[in-house]
C-alpha positions in Angstrom: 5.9 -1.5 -13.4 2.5 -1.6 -14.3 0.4 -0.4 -11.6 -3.6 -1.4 -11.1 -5.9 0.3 -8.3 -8.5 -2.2 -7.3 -10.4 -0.7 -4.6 -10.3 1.1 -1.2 -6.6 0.4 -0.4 -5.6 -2.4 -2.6 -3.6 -2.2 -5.4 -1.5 -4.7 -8.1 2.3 -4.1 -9.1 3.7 -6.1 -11.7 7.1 -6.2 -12.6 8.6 -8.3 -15.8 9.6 -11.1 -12.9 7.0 -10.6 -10.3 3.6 -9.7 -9.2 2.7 -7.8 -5.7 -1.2 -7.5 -4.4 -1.2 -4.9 -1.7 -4.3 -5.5 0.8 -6.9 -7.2 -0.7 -10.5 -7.5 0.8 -12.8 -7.0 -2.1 -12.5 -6.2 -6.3 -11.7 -7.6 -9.4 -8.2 -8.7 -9.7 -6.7 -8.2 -12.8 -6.0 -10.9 -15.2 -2.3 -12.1 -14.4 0.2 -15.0 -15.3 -0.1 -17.5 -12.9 3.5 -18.5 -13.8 5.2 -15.5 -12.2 5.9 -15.2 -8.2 2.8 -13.9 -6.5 3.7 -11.6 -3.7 0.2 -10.9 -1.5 0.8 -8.3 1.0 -1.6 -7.3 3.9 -0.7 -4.8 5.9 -3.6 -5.7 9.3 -6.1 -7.6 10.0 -9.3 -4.9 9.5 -12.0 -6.3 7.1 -10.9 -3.5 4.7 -7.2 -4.9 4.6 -7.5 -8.5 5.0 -9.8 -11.2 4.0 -9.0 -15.2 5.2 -10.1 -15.8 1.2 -7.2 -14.8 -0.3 -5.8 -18.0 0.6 -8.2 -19.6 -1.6 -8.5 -16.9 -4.6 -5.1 -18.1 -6.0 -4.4 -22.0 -6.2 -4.2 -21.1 -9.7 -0.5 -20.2 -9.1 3.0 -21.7 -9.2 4.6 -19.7 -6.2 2.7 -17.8 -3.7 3.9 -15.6 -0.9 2.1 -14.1 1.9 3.7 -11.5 3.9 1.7 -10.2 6.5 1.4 -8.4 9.4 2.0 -10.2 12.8 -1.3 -9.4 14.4 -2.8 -11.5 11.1 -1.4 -14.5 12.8 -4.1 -15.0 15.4 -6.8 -14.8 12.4 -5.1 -17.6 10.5 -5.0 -19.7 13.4 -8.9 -19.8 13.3 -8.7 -21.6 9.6 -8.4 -25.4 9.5 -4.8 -26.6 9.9 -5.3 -28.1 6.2 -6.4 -25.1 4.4 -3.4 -22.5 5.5 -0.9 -22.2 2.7 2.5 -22.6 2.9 4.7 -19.5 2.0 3.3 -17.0 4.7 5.6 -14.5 6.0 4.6 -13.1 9.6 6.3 -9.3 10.2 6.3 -7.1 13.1 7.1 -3.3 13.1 11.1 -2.3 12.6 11.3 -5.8 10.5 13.4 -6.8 7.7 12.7 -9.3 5.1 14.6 -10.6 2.3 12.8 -12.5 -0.8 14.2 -14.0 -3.7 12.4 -13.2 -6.7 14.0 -16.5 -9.5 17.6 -17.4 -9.2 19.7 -13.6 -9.6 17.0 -11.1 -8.0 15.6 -10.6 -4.3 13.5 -8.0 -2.8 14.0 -6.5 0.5 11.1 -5.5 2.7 11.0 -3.3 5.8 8.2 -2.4 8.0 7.3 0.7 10.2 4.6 0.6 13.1 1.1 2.1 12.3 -0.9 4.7 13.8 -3.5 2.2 14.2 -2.9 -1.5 13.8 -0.4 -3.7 12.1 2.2 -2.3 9.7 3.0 -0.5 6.8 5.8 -2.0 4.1 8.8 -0.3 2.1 9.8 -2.5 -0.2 13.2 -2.0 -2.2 13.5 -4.0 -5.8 15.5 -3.5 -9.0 16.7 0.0 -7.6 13.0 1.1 -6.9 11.2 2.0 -3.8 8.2 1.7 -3.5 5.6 2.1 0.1 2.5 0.7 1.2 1.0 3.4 4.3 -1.8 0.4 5.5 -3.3 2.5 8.1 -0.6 4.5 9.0 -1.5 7.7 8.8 -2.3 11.3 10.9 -5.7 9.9 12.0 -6.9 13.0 14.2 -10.3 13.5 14.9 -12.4 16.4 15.9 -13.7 14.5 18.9 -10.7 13.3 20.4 -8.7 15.1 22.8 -5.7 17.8 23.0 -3.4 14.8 24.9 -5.1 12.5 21.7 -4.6 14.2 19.2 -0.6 15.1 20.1 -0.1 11.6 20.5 -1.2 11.2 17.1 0.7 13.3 15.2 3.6 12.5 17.3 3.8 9.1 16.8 2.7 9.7 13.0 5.5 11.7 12.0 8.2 9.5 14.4 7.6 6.6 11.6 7.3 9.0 8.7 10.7 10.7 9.9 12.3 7.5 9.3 11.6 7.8 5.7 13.4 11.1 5.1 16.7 9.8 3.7 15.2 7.2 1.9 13.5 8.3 -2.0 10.5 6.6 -2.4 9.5 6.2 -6.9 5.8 5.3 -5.6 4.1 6.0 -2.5 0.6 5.0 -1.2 -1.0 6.6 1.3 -4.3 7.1 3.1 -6.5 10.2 2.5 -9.6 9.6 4.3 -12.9 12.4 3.9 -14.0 10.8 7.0 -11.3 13.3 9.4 -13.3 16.1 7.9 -11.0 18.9 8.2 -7.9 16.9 9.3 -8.4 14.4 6.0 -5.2 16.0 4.5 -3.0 16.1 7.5 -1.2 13.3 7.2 -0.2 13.0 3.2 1.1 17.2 4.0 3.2 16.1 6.2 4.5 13.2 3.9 4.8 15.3 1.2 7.0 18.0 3.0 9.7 15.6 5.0 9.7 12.4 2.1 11.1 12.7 -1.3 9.0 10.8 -3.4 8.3 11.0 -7.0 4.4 9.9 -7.0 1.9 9.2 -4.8 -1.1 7.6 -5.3 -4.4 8.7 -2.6 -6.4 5.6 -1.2 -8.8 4.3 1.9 -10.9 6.7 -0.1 -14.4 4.8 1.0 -15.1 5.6 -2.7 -15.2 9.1 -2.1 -13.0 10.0 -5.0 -13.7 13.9 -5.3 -11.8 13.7 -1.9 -8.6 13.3 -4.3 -9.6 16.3 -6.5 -10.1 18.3 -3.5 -6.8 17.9 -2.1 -4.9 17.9 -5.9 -6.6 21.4 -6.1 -5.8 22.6 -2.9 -2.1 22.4 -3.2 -0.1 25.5 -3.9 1.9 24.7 -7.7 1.8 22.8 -10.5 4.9 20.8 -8.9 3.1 19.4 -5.8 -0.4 18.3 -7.8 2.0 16.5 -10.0 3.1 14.0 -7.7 -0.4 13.3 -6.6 -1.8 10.8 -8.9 -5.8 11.4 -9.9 -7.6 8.0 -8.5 -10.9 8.2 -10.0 -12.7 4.3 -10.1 -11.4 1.2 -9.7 -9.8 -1.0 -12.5 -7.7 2.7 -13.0 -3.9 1.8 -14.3 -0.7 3.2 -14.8 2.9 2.7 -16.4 5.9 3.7 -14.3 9.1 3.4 -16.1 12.2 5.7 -15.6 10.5 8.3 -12.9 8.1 8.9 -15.5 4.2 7.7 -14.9 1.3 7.8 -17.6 -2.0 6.5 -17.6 -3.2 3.9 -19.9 -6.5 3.6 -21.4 -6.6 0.3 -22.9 -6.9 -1.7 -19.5 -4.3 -4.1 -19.6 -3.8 -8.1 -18.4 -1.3 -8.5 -16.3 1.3 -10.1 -18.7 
C-alpha cells in the first residue's frame, strides 16, 4: 500500500484495486485514478474530521463510497436532498461492514466507540489490518477531575482491549501536545496491549516535534521503530510485506 499523510488526521491508502481517504477536512489530495473504488472514511462529525465538501471534491470518480459515522447523519441531512451522494455508509460503534472491492475481493470494516464522539474503524483487506483511532484516544486533562479522568482511561482502554488479539500491519493514532503531560498516554497504552507493526502519530495541530518527542522518549531501538516520523504534510510511504520505507520522489496515486 502506498500511504500519504495529508494533514491533521487525514491520510490516503492506495491499494493496486482501491483507494481509502481517512478523515478529510482540509489539504491537498494526492493525484489518484479516478477509475479505481474510492473509499472516503470519516470517523465524526468535528470540523477537523469532516467537511460536507467532500461530497463535491470527487464527481470526478467512477465509484464512490462513504462510510461514516452515525452521528454524521444529522449533518448530511442539512444538505439539499439533490446534492447527497449515493453510496454513503452510516456506522455505529460495535458495527460490521462488508464491501466489495471489483468482482473477487471485499473488505470488512468494524468499528469501536470513541472517547469522544463518533467512531474509530479497523478495516481488514487482502490479509492486512489496518486502524483508523478518529478521536479515540486517552484524552486526560490536567483540569478535569479524579472521577474524570478514571472514566477516561477506563473507557479508553475497554475499546483498545478489544484489539489485543487482533495484529494490526498499520495503526493511526492520536498524539495530541495539547494534554501537556498526558499527550503520550494513550499511544503507551496502545503500544503495550496491541501488536502492531507501525504506527503512524496524527491530530498533531502541526506540532510535529511532538512526534520526535515521544520517538525519543521511548526506551529501545525496537519501540521508536514502530513509530513512524511524521514531519509535513504531502509525507509518503511504501508498505509491502511488514516492511515500510519512505519515498522521496512524491508519488501520484497510480
Amino acid at each position: 500500500m502506498l500511504i500519504t499523510y495529508i494533514e491533521h488526521s487525514g491520510f490516503a491508502v492506495e491499494w493496486e484495486e482501491c483507494v481509502w481517504l481517512f478523515d478529510y477536512y482540509r489539504g491537498e489530495i494526492p493525484a489518484r485514478d479516478t477509475k479505481k473504488p474510492l473509499f472516503i472514511f470519516s470517523s465524526h462529525g468535528h470540523r477537523d474530521h469532516f467537511v460536507p465538501e467532500i461530497f463535491n471534491l470527487f464527481s470526478g470518480y467512477e465509484n464512490v463510497h462513504y462510510i461514516l459515522s452515525s452521528d454524521i447523519q444529522k449533518e448530511v441531512k442539512k444538505i439539499p436532498l439533490g446534492n447527497i451522494p449515493d453510496g454513503i455508509h452510516y456506522m455505529k460503534p460495535g458495527g460490521n461492514l462488508s464491501l466489495e472491492i471489483g468482482e473477487t475481493q471485499s473488505m470488512q470494516i468494524k468499528t469501536l466507540d470513541s472517547t469522544d464522539r463518533g467512531v474509530a474503524f479497523l478495516i481488514a483487506y487482502q490479509e492486512q489490518s489496518v486502524f483508523h483511532a478518529g478521536d479515540l484516544n486517552a484524552w486526560v486533562w490536567e483540569e478535569d477531575s479524579k472521577a474524570e479522568k478514571h472514566d477516561m482511561i477506563t473507557r479508553y482502554q475497554r475499546e483498545v482491549d478489544k484489539l489485543m488479539q487482533i495484529p494490526l500491519n498499520i495503526a493511526f493514532l492520536p498524539l495530541d501536545h495539547r494534554l501537556e503531560d498526558n499527550y503520550d498516554m494513550g499511544i503507551h497504552y496502545f503500544m503495550d496491549h496491541v501488536n502492531t507493526e507501525y504506527i503512524f502519530p496524527m491530530h498533531l495541530w502541526g506540532r510535529y516535534s511532538t512526534v520526535t518527542k515521544f520517538r525519543d522518549s521511548l526506551p529501545g531501538t525496537g519501540q521508536r521503530s514502530k513509530i513512524v516520523n511524521v514531519t509535513h504534510p504531502g509525507q509518503q510511504w511504501e508498505y509491502e510485506k511488514a516492511e515500510l520505507r519512505e519515498i522521496t520522489d512524491k508519488r501520484r496515486l497510480r
